[in-house]
C-alpha positions, 0 to 999 in steps of 0.5 A: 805451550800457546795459549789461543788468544780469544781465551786470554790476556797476557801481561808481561814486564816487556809488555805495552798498555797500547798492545793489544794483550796478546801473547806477542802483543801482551799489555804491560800493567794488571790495570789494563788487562782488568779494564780490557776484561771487563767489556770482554768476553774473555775472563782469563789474564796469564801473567808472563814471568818476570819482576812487577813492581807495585806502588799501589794496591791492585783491586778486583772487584764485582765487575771482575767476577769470574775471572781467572788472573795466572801464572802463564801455563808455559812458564815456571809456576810462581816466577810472575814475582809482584813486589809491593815494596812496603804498600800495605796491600798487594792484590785484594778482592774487595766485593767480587766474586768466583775470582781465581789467583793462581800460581804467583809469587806476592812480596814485600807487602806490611798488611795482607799480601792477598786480600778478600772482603765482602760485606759490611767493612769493619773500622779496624780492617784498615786500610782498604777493608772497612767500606761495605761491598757486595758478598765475595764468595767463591774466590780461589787463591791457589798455588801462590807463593806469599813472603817477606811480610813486613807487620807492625809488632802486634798488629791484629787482622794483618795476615799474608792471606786474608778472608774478611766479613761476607766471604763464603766457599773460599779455597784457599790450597797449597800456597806457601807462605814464608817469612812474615811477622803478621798472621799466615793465613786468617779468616775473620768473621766478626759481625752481623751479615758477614759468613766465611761458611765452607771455607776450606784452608788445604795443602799450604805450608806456613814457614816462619810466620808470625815474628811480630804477633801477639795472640795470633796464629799462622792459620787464624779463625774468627766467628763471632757470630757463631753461626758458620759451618764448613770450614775445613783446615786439611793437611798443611804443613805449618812449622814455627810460628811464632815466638813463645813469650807472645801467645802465638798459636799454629792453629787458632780457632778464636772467638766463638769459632765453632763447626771446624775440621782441622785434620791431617796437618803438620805443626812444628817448631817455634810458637806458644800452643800448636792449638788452641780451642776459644769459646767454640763448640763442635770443633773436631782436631784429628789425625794431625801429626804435632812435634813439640820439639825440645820445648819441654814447657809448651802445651799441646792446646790451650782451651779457653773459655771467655764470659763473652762468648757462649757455654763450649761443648762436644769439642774433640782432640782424638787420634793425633800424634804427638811427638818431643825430643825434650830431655826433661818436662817441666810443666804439668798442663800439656792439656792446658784449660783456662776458664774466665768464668762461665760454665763449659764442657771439657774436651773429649781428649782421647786414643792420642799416640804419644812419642818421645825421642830422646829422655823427657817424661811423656805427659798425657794430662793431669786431672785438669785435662788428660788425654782418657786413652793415651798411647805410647810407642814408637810411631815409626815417622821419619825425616822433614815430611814426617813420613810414615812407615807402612809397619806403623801402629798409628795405622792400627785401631784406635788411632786410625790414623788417615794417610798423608798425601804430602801434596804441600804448596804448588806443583813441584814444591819441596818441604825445605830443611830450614827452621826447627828440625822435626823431632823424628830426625833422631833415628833412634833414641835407643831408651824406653822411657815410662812415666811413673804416675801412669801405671795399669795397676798399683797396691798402695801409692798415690797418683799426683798430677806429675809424679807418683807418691805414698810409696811405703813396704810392699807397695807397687806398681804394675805396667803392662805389656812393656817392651823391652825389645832385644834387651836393656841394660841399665835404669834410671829412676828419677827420684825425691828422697829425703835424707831421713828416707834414704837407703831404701830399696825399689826392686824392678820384676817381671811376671809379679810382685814376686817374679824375676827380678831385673834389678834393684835399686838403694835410694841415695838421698836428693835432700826432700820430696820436691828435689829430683835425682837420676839415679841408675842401676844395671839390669839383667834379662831385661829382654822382651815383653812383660808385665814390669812391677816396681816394688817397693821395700823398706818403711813409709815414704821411700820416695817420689818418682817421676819417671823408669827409664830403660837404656843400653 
């Protein structure tokens, strides 16, 4: 493809800056090809393939306004590589305006890859961002590929991607950003005059990121003013981000964050909280697909209040699906909230589809959080993409759930399988598994936040519609019994407290109340659906359970 020369500079690794930046004349540095542009009519740079070393920061500012700085059409999309061998800042905009990047590859940088300022600078944005500039609004960075981020341990307000003080309308879409120890992609909006208003984070992949963070995330927002609205974070595929120990959230909507659409995105593998809501109201999480893997520890979000910051209110985590191949949960707040001291208003948690592939206990909440409608089942996901069967049930009413459009990083990028597998990688876990405590209807027992108890002679409980399919031939239960309560019976019936009888177990003893044990029993005519009844037989205290697991 020939590009017509009164539309655009070129730049080239074979180029001059005493050529005229044509495409068979093209100039050799960005600087050149900036300062041509601004006594030019022409706003568009295509940048040739090849391999551009920086030893300084390429700055854009308000006399760059509207330019376009791109991959050359003809060439292989991210194949212009600018490696920054170590500087702090690759390419930043700093005070200009409607300004696209589109369709490079960023390298080797230890603060921001790419970098957007407007607005009043702040002391801490070292090095390049704490001088007041004009408003950057509207700039575009599209299609990049940003890696090998190189971040001190700790380091706040360091990100591949970074949006800071008066940027409003922002787009950031289908990039990828891979292998940095600082934050992905981070907008920060922290005093009076700054506005990130309608910035819109969508269609990019975050792999690996955030390996030197504290208290981060790979997609990071900041309002302290609590004054912006529009902000839209849509369909990226975000897979581990960050180590557990070091509070390293997916998605992080921090200090005061309010107004937020965070909706269709994929979160996986390593991290602390795919989620976490901080002092914001108004924020809406929904139809995003989150795989807690084999960590049975992790919590799907931490909302946390601060005595800062304003009361939290109407914020909602609705129709989202989560997903586990834990073989056993050991932790009670898969909702976790955390209050500093002033008053706020819980979430609206409900119709989230729950799914497990192997043998953990599935936890919809406790009386701290719960999810007020939980749905089980098999939703039909499958391999790297998360791709789902047009025969799902999250399709169906109350989940709703909205189509995937896979449209991740630039035209022709692929999902790689490297990193944390997708939990949906096991084809089948050939088991059913019912978490004790969340029973339809009971006689008798007593519901505690992770386990059922109080079970004595001719208690019960009841859970309907349970579908055991083409059949299952053995239960387990997982139960506490202390010795002096051992060799009681637990009958599992279909229909009634009185219907078929599928199976029944004598408890052995496990030593007391708080030690679990798997102990199994075969079945007969465990086949199809049915209302399932566990009953209890003997005296008082016969046990605590945690979970009945149906297996073949």
């Amino acid at each position: 493809m020939r590009t017509n020369v009164t539309q655009a500079f070129f730049v080239s690794p074979e180029g001059k800056d005493s050529n005229s930046g044509t495409l068979e004349s093209p100039f050799l540095t960005f600087e050149r090809a900036r300062d041509t542009l601004r006594v030019s009519s022409i706003k568009t740079v295509y940048i040739r393939s090849g391999l551009y070393q920086r030893t300084n920061t390429f700055f854009l500012d308000a006399k760059d306004n509207n330019q376009v700085w791109s991959i050359y059409p003809g060439d292989i999309p991210n194949t212009a590589i600018i490696n920054g061998n170590g500087i702090h800042d690759i390419l930043d905009i700093i005070g200009g305006s409607g300004i696209t990047i589109n369709g490079l590859t960023i390298q080797n940088f230890s603060s921001r890859g790419i970098g957007i300022h407007g607005g009043m600078g702040m002391k801490e944005a070292t090095p390049h961002f704490t001088v007041k500039h004009d408003i950057a609004e509207g700039n575009k960075i599209t299609n990049n590929i940003v890696e090998n981020g190189n971040v001190a341990f700790g380091a706040w307000d360091r990100a591949a991607i970074y949006a800071q003080g008066n940027v409003p309308n922002t787009y950031l879409a289908n990039n990828v950003i891979r292998n940095s120890t600082g934050y992905g992609m981070g907008v920060w909006c922290l005093q009076t005059g700054d506005n990130t208003s309608n910035t819109q984070i969508i269609n990019n992949v975050l792999l690996n990121v955030c390996g030197n963070v504290k208290d981060g995330g790979a997609i990071y927002i900041n309002d302290r003013t609590r004054k912006v609205t529009g902000i839209v974070v849509k369909n990226n595929y975000i897979r581990d981000y960050g180590i557990f120990e070091n509070a390293t959230r997916a998605i992080y909507m921090d200090d005061e964050s309010s107004n937020l659409t965070v909706e269709g995105n994929i979160i996986s593998g390593s991290g602390t909280y795919p989620i976490m809501y901080h002092s914001g109201s108004n924020n809406k999480v929904t139809g995003n697909i989150i795989d807690l893997n084999d960590d049975g520890t992790k919590s799907i979000f931490l909302y946390q209040n601060d005595s800062n910051y304003g009361v939290m209110s109407n914020n909602v985590f609705s129709g989202n699906i989560i997903l586990s191949k834990y073989t056993f949960y050991s932790i009670a707040r898969v909702y976790k909230f955390f209050d500093t001291g002033r008053q706020t208003n819980k979430p609206d948690i409900k119709n989230n589809f729950y799914y497990n592939y192997t043998t953990g206990t599935i936890n919809t909440g406790n009386t701290e959080l719960a999810d007020s409608s939980p749905i089980t089942g098999d939703p039909e996901i499958y391999g790297w993409n998360y791709d789902i069967k047009d025969t799902s049930p999250i399709y169906k009413s109350p989940i709703n759930f909205p189509n995937k459009s896979n449209n991740w990083g630039p035209v022709g990028y692929t999902i790689p399988t490297i990193g944390t597998a997708p939990s949906c990688l096991i084809s089948s876990r050939k088991m059913l598994q019912i978490t004790a405590n969340k029973y339809d209807s009971m006689q008798g027992v007593t519901k505690n936040n992770t386990f059922l108890g109080s079970c004595d002679n001719n208690d019960w409980v009841a859970y309907n519609n349970v579908d055991l399919g083409s059949g299952y031939s053995k239960l387990t239960i997982r139960v506490a019994v202390p010795d002096p309560q051992a060799g009681q019976i637990i009958e599992v019936r279909s229909g009634s407290v009185t219907g078929s009888l599928l199976g029944m177990l004598k408890t052995v003893s496990t030593g007391s109340f708080t030690s679990y044990e798997d102990q199994s029993i075969n079945l007969n005519g465990a086949i199809g659906t049915h209302k399932i009844y566990i009953v209890f037989k003997g005296k008082s205290g016969i046990g605590n359970f945690e979970y009945f697991r149906f297996t073949n």
